[in-house]
N, C-alpha and C positions, 0 to 999 in steps of 0.2 A: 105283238098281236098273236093270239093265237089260233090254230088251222080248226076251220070249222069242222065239225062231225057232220060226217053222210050216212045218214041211214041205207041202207041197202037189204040185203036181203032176211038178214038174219038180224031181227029188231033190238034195240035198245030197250023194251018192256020185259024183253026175256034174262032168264040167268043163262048161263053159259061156262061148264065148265072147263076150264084147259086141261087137255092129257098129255098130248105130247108134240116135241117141233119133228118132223121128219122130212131128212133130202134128200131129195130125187135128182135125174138128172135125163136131160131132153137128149142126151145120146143114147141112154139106157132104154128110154121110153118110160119112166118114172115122174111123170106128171100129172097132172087135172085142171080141172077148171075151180076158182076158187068157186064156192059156194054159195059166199058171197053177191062178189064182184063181177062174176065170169070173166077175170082173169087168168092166162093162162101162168100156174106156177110149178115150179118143181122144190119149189119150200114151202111145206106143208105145216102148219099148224092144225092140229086133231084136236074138236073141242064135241062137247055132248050138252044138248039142248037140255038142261036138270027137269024140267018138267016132263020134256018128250021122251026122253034118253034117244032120243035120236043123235048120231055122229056127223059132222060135218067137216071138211075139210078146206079149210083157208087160208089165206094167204099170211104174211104176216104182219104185212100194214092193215089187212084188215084186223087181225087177233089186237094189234096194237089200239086202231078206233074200239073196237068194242071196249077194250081194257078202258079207254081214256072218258067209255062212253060210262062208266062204271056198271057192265053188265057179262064181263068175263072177268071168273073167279079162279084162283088155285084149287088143286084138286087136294086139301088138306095133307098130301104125303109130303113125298122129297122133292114134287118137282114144283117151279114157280115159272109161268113166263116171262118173267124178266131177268131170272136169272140164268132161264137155258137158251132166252134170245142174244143178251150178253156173250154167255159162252159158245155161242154157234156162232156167231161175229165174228169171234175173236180166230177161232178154231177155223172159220173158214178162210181169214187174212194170214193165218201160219201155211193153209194150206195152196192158196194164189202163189206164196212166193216159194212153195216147194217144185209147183207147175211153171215157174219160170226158169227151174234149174237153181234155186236156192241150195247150200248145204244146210243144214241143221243140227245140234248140238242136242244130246243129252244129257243136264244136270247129275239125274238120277231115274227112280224108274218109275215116276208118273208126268214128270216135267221136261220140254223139248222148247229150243227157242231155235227163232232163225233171225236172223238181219237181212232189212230190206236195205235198196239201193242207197237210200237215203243214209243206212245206217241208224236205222230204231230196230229195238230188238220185240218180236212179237214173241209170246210164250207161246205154249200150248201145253194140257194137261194131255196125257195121255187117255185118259179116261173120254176125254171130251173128244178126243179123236176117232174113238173105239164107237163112241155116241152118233156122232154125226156123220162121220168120216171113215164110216169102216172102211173100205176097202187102201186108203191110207194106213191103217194100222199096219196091214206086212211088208209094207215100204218101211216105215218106219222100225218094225221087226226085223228087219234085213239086216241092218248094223248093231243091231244091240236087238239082245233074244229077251223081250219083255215079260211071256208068259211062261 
């Protein structure tokens, strides 16, 4: 069965383009309210109303609905929401188990894994770190000089 679509604030009749995923963080004081939703989030998806060009900031189950609602589009470049919601997943699960005192490995010099308890090895790109996770990057600089 699949999960009904809720319309909310930013309608389904609209285009919407996606720019980019940005994270915050509620110790920083790097959040909002989705746009949407008025949930509060510190994982921001930045989309632009194509008609309005107006900017809004949402969540990312919301940027998800709209996607599913087929009224959020790619912004023709490099970036895709599915593919930088993917790699911010990923990058954020490398980064939980770094926060639990995980050690981590570097391949080479764009790829880093770590092993969770279980023993699954999560990757991360270094790039993707640099993306979402800056302030992880000179952690991860600390043992091996990347730039």
């Amino acid at each position: 069965m699949e999960k009904k679509l809720i319309e909310r604030n930013l309608k389904f009749d609209q285009k919407y383009i996606y720019l980019e995923i940005i994270r915050g963080s509620v110790l920083d004081g790097q959040f909002t309210y989705c746009e949407n939703c008025g949930k509060l989030i510190t994982n921001m998806v930045k989309v632009v109303n194509q008609a309005t060009k107006r900017i809004y900031y949402i969540g990312t189950d919301c940027a998800e609905t709209l996607s599913k609602a087929k009224c959020l589009y790619n912004n023709g470049y490099s970036t895709d929401f599915y593919v930088d919601i993917y790699s911010y997943n990923k990058t954020a699960r490398f980064v939980t188990e770094l926060n639990k005192g995980k050690r981590y490995e570097c391949e080479n010099d764009s790829t880093c894994f770590v092993q969770t308890d279980k023993g699954k090895r999560i990757d991360c790109f270094i790039g993707d770190l640099k993306k979402f996770f800056p302030n992880y990057i000179q952690f991860v600089n600390s043992k091996r000089n990347l730039e």
